[in-house]
C-alpha positions in Angstrom: -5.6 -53.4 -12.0 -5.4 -56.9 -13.5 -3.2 -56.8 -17.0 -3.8 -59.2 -19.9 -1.0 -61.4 -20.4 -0.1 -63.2 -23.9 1.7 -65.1 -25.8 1.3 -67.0 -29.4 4.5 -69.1 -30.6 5.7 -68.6 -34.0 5.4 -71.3 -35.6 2.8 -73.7 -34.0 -0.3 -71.3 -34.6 -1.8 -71.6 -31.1 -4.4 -69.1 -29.8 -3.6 -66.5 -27.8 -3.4 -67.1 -23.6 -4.7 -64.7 -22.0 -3.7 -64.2 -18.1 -5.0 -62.1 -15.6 -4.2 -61.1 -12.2 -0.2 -60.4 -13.2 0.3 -63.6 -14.3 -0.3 -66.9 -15.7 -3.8 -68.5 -16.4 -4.3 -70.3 -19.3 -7.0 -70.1 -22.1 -6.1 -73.6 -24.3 -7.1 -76.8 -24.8 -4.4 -78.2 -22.4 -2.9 -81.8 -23.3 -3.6 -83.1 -19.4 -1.3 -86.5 -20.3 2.0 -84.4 -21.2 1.8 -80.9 -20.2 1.3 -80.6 -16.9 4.2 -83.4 -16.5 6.6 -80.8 -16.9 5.4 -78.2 -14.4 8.4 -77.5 -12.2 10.6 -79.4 -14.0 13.9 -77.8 -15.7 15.3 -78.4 -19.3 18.3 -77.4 -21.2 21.1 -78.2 -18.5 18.9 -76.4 -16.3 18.5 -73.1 -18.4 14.8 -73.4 -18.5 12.3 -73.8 -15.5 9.0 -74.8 -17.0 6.2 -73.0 -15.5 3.0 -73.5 -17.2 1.5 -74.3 -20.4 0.6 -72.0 -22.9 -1.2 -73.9 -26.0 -0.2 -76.8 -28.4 -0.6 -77.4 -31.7 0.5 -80.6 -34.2 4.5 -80.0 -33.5 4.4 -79.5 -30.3 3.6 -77.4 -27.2 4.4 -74.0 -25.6 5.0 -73.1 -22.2 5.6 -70.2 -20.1 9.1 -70.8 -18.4 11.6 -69.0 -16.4 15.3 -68.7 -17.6 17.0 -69.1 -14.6 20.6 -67.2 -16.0 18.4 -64.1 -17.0 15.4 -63.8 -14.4 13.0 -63.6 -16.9 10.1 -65.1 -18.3 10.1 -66.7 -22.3 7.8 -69.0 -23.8 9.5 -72.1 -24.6 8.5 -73.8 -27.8 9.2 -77.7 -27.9 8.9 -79.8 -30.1 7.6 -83.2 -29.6 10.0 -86.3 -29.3 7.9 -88.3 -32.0 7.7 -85.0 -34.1 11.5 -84.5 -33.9 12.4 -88.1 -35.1 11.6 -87.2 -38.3 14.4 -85.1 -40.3 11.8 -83.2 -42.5 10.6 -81.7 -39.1 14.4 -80.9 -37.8 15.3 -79.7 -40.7 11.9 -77.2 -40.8 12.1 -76.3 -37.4 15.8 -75.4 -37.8 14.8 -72.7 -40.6 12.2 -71.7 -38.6 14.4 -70.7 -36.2 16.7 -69.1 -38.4 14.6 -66.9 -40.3 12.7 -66.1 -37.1 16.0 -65.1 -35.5 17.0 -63.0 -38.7 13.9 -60.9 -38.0 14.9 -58.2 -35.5 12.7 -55.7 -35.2 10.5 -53.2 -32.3 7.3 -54.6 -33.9 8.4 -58.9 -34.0 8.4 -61.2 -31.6 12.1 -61.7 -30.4 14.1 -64.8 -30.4 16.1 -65.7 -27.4 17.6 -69.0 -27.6 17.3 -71.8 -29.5 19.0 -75.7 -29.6 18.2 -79.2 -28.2 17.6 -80.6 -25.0 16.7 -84.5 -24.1 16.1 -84.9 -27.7 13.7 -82.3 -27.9 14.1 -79.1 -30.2 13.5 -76.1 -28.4 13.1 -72.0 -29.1 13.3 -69.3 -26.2 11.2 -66.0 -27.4 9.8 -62.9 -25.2 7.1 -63.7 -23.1 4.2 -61.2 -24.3 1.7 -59.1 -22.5 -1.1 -57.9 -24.4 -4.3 -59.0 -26.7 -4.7 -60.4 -30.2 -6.3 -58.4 -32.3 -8.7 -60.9 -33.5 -9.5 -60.5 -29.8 -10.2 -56.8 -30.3 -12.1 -57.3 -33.4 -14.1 -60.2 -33.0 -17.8 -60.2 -32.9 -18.0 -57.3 -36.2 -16.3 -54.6 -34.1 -15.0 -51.8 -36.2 -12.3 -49.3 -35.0 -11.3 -45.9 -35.7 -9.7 -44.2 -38.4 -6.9 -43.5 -35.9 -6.3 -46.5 -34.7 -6.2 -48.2 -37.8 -3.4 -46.5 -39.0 -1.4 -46.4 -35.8 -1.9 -50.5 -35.6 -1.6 -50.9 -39.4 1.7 -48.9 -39.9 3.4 -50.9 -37.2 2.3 -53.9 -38.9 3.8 -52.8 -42.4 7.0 -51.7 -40.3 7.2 -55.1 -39.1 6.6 -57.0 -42.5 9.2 -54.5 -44.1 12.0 -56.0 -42.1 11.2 -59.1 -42.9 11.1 -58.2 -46.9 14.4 -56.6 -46.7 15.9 -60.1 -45.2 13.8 -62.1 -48.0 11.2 -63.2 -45.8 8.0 -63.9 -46.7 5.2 -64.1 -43.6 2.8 -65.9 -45.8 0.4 -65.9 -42.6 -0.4 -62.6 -41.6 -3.8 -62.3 -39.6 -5.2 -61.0 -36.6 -4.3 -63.4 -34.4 -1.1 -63.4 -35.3 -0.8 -59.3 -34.4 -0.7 -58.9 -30.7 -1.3 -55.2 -29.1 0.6 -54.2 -26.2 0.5 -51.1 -24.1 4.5 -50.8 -24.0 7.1 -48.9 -25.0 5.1 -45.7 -23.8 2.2 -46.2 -26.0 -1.2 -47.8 -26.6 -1.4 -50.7 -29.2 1.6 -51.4 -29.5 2.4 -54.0 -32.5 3.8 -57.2 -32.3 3.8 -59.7 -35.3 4.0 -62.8 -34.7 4.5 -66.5 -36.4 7.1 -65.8 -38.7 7.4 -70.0 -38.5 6.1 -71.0 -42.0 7.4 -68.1 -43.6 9.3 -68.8 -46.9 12.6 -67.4 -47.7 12.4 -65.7 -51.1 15.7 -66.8 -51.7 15.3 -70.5 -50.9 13.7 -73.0 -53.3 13.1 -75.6 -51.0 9.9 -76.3 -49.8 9.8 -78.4 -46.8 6.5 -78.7 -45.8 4.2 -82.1 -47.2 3.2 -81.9 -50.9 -1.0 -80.6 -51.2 -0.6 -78.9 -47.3 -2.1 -75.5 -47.2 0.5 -73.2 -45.8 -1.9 -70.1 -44.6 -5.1 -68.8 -43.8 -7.9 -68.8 -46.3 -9.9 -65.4 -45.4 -6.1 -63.8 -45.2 -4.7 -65.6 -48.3 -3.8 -63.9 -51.2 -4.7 -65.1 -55.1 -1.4 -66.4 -55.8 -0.9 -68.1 -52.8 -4.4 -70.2 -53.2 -3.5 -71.0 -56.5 0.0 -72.7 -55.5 1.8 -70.0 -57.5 5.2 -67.9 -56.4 4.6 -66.0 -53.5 7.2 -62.5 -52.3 6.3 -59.7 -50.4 3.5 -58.5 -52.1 1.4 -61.6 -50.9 1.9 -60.4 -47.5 0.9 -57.0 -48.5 -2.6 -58.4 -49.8 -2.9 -60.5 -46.4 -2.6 -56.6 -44.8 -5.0 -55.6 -47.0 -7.8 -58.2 -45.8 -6.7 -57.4 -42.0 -7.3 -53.2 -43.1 -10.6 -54.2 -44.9 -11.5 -56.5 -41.4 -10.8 -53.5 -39.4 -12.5 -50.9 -41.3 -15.9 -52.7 -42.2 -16.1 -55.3 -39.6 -15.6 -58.1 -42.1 -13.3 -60.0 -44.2 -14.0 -59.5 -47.8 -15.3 -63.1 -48.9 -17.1 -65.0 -46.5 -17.2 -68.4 -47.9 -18.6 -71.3 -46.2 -15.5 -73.9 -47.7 -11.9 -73.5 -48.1 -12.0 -74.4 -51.7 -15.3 -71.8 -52.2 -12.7 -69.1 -50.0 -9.8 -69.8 -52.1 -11.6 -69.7 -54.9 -13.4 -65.9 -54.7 -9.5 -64.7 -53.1 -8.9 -65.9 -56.6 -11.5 -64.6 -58.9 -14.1 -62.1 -57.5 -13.7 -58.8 -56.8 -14.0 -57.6 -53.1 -16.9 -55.4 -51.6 -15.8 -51.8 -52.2 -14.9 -50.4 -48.5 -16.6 -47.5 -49.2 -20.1 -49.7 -49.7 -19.3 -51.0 -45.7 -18.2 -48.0 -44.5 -19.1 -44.8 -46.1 -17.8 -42.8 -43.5 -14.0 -43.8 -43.8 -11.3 -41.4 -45.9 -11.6 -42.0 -50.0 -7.5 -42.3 -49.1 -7.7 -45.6 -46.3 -10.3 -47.0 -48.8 -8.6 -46.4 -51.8 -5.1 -47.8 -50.0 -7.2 -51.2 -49.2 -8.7 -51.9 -52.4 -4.8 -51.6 -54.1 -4.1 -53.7 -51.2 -6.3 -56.1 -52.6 -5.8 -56.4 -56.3 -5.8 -59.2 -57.8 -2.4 -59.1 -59.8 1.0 -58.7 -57.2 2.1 -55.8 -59.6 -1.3 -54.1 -59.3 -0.2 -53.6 -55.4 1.7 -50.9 -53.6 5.1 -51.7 -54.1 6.4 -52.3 -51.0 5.8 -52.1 -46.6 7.5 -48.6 -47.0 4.8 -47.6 -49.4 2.2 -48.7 -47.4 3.4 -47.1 -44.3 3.7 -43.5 -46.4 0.5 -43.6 -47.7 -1.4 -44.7 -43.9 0.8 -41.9 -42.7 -1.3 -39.3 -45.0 -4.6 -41.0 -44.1 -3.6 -39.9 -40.4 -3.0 -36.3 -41.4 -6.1 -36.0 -43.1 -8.4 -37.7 -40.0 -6.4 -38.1 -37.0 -5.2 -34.5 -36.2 -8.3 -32.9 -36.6 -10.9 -33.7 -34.4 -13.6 -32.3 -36.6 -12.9 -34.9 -39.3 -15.4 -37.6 -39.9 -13.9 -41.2 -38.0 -15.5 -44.4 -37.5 -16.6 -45.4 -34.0 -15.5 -48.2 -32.8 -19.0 -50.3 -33.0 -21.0 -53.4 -33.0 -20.9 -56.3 -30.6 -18.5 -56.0 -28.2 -16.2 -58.7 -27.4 -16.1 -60.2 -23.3 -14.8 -58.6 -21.1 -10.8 -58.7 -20.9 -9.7 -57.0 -17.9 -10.8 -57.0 -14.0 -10.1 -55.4 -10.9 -10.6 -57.4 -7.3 -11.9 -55.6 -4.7 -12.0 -56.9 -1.0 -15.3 -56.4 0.8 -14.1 -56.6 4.3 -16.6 -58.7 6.4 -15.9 -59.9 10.3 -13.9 -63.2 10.4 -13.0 -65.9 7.8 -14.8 -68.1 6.4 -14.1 -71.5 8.1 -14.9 -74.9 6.3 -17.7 -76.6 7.5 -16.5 -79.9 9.8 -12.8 -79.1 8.5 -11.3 -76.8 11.1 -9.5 -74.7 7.9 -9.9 -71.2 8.0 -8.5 -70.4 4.7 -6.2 -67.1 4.2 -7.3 -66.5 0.9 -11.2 -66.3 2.3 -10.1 -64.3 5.1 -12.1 -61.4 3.5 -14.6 -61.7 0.4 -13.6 -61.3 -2.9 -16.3 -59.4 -4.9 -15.4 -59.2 -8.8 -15.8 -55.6 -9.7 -14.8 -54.7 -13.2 -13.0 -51.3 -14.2 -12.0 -49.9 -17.2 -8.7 -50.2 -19.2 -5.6 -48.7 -18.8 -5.1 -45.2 -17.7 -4.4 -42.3 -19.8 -4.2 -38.8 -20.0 -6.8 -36.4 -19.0 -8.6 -35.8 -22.4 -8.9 -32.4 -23.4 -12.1 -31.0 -24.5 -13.3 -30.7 -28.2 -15.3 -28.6 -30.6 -18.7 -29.4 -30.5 -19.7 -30.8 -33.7 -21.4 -33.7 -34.7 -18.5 -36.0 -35.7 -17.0 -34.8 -32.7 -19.5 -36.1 -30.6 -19.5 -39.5 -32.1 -15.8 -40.3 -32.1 -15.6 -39.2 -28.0 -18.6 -41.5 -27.2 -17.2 -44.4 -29.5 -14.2 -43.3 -27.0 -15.8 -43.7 -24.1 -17.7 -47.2 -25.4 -14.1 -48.5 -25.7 -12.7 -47.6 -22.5 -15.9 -49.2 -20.5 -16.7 -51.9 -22.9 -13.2 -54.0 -22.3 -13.9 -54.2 -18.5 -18.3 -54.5 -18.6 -21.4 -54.6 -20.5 -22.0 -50.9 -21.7 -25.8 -49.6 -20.9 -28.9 -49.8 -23.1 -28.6 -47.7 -26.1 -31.3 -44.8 -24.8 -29.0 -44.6 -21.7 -25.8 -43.6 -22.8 -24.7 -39.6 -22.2 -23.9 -38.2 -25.4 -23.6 -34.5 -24.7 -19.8 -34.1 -25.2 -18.9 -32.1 -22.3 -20.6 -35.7 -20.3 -19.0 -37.5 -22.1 -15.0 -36.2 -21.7 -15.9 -36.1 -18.1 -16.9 -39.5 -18.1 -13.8 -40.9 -20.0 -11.8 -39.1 -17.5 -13.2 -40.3 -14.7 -13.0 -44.1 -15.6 -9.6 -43.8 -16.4 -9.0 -41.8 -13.4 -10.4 -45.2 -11.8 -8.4 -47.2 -13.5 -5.2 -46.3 -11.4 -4.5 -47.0 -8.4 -5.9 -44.0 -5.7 -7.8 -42.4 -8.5 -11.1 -42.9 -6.8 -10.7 -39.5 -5.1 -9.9 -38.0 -8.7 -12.5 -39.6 -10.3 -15.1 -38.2 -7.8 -13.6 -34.5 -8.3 -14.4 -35.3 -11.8 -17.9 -36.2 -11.4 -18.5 -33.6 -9.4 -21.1 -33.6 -6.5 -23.9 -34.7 -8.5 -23.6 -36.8 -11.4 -27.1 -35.1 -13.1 -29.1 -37.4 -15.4 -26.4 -40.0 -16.8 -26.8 -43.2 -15.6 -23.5 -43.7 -16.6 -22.1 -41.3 -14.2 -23.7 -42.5 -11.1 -22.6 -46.0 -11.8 -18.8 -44.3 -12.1 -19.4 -42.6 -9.1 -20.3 -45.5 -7.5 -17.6 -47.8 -8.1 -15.4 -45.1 -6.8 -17.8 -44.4 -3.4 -17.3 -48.2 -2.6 -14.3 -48.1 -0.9 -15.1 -46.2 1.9 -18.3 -45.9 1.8 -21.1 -48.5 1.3 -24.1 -46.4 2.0 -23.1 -43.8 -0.8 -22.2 -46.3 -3.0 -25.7 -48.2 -2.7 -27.4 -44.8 -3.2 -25.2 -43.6 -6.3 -25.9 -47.4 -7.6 -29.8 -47.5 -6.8 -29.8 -43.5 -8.7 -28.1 -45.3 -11.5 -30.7 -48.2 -11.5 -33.2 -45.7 -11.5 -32.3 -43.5 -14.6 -31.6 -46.9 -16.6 -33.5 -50.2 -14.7 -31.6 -51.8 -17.6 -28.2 -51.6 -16.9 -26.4 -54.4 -15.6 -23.6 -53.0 -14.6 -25.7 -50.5 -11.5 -27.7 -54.2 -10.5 -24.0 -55.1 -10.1 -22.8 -52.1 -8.3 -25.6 -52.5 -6.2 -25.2 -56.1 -5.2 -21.5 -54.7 -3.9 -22.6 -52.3 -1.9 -25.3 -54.1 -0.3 -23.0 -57.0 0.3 -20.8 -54.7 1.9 -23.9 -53.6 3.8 -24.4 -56.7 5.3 -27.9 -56.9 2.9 -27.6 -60.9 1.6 -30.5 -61.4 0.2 -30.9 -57.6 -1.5 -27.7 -58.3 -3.2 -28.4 -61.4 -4.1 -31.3 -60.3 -6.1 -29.5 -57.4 -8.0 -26.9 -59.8 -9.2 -29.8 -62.4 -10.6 -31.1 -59.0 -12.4 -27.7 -58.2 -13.5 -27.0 -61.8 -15.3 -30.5 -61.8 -16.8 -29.7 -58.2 -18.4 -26.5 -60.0 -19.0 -25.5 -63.5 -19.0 -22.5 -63.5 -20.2 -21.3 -60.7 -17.4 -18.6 -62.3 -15.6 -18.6 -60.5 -12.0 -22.4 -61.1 -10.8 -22.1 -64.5 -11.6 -18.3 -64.6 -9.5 -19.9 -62.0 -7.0 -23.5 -64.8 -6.5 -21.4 -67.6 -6.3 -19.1 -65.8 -3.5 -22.9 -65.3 -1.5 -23.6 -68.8 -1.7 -19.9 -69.3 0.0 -20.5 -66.7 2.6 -23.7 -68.9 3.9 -22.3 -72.4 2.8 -24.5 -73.1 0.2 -23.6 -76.2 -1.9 -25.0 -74.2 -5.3 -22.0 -72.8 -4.8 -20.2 -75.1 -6.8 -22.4 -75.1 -9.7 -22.2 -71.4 -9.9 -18.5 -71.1 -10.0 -18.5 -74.2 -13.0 -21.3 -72.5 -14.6 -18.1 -69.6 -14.3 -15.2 -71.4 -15.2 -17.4 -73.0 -18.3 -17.8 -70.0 -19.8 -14.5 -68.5 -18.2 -11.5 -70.8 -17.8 -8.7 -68.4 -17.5 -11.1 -66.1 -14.6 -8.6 -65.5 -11.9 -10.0 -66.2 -8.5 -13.2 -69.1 -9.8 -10.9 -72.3 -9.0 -9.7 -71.0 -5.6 -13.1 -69.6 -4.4 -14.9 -73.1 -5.6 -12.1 -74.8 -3.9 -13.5 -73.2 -0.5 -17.1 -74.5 -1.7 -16.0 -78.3 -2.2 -13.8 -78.1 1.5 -17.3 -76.8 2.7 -19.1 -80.2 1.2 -16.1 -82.7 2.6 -15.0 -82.7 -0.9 -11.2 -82.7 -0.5 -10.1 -84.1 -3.5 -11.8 -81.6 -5.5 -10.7 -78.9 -3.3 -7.7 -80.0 -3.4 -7.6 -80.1 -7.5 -8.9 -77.0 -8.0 -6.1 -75.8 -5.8 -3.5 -77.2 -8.1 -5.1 -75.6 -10.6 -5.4 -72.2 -8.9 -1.5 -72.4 -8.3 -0.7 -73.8 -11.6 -2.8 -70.7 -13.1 -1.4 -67.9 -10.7 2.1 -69.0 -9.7 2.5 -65.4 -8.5 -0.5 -65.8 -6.0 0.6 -66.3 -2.3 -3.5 -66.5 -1.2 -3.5 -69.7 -3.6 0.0 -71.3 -2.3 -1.2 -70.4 1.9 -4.9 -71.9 0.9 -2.7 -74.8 -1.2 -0.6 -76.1 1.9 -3.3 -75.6 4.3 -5.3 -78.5 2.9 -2.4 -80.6 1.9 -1.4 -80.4 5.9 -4.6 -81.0 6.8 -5.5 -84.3 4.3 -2.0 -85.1 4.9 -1.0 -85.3 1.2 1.6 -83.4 -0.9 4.3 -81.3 0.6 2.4 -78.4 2.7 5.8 -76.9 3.7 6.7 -76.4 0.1 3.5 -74.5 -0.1 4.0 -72.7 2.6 7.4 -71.4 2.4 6.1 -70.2 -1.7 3.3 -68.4 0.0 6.0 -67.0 2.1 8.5 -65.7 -0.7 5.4 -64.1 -1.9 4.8 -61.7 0.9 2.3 -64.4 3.2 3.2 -63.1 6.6 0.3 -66.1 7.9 2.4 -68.7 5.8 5.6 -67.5 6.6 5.1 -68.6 10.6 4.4 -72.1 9.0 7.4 -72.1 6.6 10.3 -74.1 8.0 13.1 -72.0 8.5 
């Protein structure tokens, strides 16, 4: 199953790259005059070997780069030259590297390394894999009681080492808190962009006179009004990330900065409970002290916080009768994937070119799953409460990988539902289609939902049951995108083109922003060398830069037009994206050899070191 790879540097405030297929693909506006020059290249006295970039922001740029001594990945923050001249900006970038360094702690980014090279400042720190949680959150989406508190105590952990060292963050948001699935546990917390945080202890203030240091939605009064800032500013920015969790909105939606600082400042927030009724009195009563107006007002310190979300738990968490909120609202795109190979007779050979591409020796059909795996979830009481929470459950595990089904077609009989959640995340591991079938059971009764589980998991090794599952699926809900999707896989398995063609044009017009009809389409088009092809995969890429296979299947469509150089860009690109990908290398140095420009052998002999046995025999030895 693809992970989510990412990685914001403290400091810069870039957005969040997120990679897919085990490794990097990038989701940034990409400086294509400087960045890209550096590809390949090693810094540092040969510490550093720069392998892609992640984001870049007014300072300077950060890459993902291998450090050769350790073996291990880092993002590499540098600074730019013309930046650097300046001794304002050494001397800032120095105490940002200090007071990020002086912050060590399970739930912080860590800093490697940090010094000069060639001029250029740079800072080593762990390479992260994960999601923002702005990402989690966007679109209105509330989460549960639960998960809340386990995110929000990490977060206060995290800020309290920082207070005992006399740091202030002084930019706390949701972007800048990234969720990991490490350390034996879901959501795990890492803070990020400690890099215009203030030392308490130092008066000097670096940054140029009038510049807003901060986030208006996240900033607290004193901090709009240019007053003294210490840790209880960072406890009100927690506050407005609480409040964005639990009601699905930041407390003052102002349409200026100056209007935003300004209510921060004077006007009282929305009550919590006015948003969210359903939430404990002791969460709501936690954010609104959060939020007062006056530092002294606040809880006193992280610690305090972290008590006091600890008690919330106890009261909602551990019992699974007690009222939670559902994770609801719009649901953000999807984040995670799994490619599965339809295995057809031959490869697919460009037309007039002779090149029968490895990585189109079989089909690539884009069929999403659901997230990570857990444990087999125990059954609960049947109440009402109980009921909602394991259905808002089961929304989150199948809303991260595809559009969930209409409204009137979603199980919501408890027992369904457990079995459901069971059996996607029994097909979220590897083997677990066998499991996940046991789970179903023979018949998968009236739930829509359940055929279209049973389907993905019938695909494998067997088309015809898959189709019939899908079509049953289809049937019970003719608005479900996800069974037109299922269906077009199966019946391109099949051999049925133009069947599956049609249920992936229903599928995007039940859902256009659904990733995988419009990758699984454009894959037909390939498969009978049809030059709209091309446009499908842009139309892809447009919406999807960072999608894992688009560049390397459109690639295959511009060699089928005689468009080499395009081919042969989007190839780059591919490679640059998904240095880890051998198809992408072998499919690389087959059309350099064969236009006769760039080193193929290079190409080769990486395709090779990735376990290419084809690429290997063309490797030099």
């Amino acid at each position: 199953m693809a992970s989510v790879w990412a990685c914001r540097a403290a400091g810069l405030g870039y957005p969040a790259a997120r990679v897919e297929d085990h490794d990097l693909a990038i989701q940034a506006t990409l400086n294509q005059a400087t960045g890209p020059a550096l590809i390949g290249r090693t810094i540092a006295g040969g510490k550093y070997e720069i392998v892609g970039l992640l984001g870049e922001g007014g300072m300077g740029a950060v890459y993902q780069a291998r450090q050769l001594a350790m073996g291990r990945m880092v993002a590499l923050k540098l600074i730019r030259p013309e930046v650097g001249m300046t001794s304002d900006a050494v001397a800032r970038f120095h105490k940002e590297m200090m007071i990020t360094a002086k912050v060590e702690h399970p739930n912080t980014i860590r800093v490697y390394d940090f010094g000069e090279a060639d001029g250029q400042l740079y800072l080593a720190m762990e390479f992260l894999a994960g999601t923002s949680l702005h990402h989690l959150i966007e679109g209105g989406r509330r989460l549960d009681v639960a998960r809340i508190v386990r995110i929000g105590k990490q977060v206060a952990n995290a800020l309290g080492a920082a207070h005992e060292r006399g740091i202030v963050h002084r930019d706390l948001k949701p972007q800048n808190i990234m969720l990991l699935d490490s350390h034996g546990e879901r959501d795990f917390v890492k803070v990020l962009d400690f890099g215009i945080a203030k030392s308490i202890d130092d008066d000097v203030q670096l940054t140029t006179v009038g510049r807003l240091i901060g986030t208006p939605a996240f900033m607290a009064p004193e901090q709009a009004m240019g007053s003294a800032v210490d840790h209880r500013t960072d406890l009100y920015a927690l506050g407005v990330t609480l409040y964005r969790m639990t009601c699905g909105r930041v407390p003052f939606d102002a349409q200026t900065t100056g209007s935003m600082l300004l209510a921060h400042a004077t006007q009282p927030p929305p009550p919590v409970l006015s948003l969210a009724p359903d939430v404990p009195q002791a969460l709501a009563g936690l954010i609104m002290q959060l939020l007062e107006k006056e530092p002294a007002a606040r809880p006193g310190s992280a610690a305090e916080v972290v008590s006091r979300l600890e008690r919330c738990l106890d009261r909602t968490g551990s019992d699974p009768t007690s009222a939670t909120v559902p994770d609801r609202g719009p649901v953000p795109p999807r984040r995670r994937r799994k490619v599965l190979g339809l295995a057809i007779a031959g490869a697919l050979v460009a037309a007039g070119g002779g090149i029968a591409y490895f990585a189109f020796a079989r089909i690539l059909t884009d069929d999403p799953t659901t997230t990570a795996p857990g444990p087999v979830s125990p059954p609960r009481r049947d109440t009402a409460a109980a009921a909602a929470s394991r259905r808002a459950e089961l929304d989150d595990v199948l809303a991260s990988a595809e559009p969930l089904a209409p409204d009137g077609c979603r199980a919501h009989d408890p027992a369904t539902v457990t079995r459901l959640i069971d059996a996607a995340r029994a097909l979220a591991r590897d083997g677990g289609a066998d499991q996940a079938l046991a789970i179903l059971g023979d018949a998968a009764g009236a739930s829509s939902e359940a055929w279209a589980l049973r389907s993905r998991a019938q695909l494998a090794t067997s088309a015809d049951n898959a189709e019939a599952s899908a079509a049953e699926a289809v049937r019970l809900c003719p608005g479900y995108a996800v069974a037109h999707n299922l269906s077009g896989n199966a019946l391109q398995k099949l051999g049925q083109v133009q069947p599956a063609e049609d249920a992936y044009v229903r599928a995007l017009s039940l859902a256009p922003s659904y990733d995988a009809p419009r990758f699984n389409l454009g894959l037909l088009q390939l498969r009978r060398k049809d030059a709209t092809a091309i446009a499908t995969f842009t139309e892809l890429l447009r919406r999807r830069p960072d999608h894992p296979n688009a560049h390397l299947a459109r690639a295959q469509a511009y060699v089928m037009q005689g468009r080499n150089a395009e081919a042969l860009a989007d190839l780059e690109e591919a490679v640059r994206r998904q240095p880890g990908s051998a198809e992408a290398w072998a499919t690389l140095g087959e059309l350099r050899e064969h236009v006769k420009q760039g080193d193929f052998k290079a190409a080769y002999c990486r395709a090779a070191e990735l376990g290419s046995a084809p690429a290997a025999a063309r490797c030099p030895k």
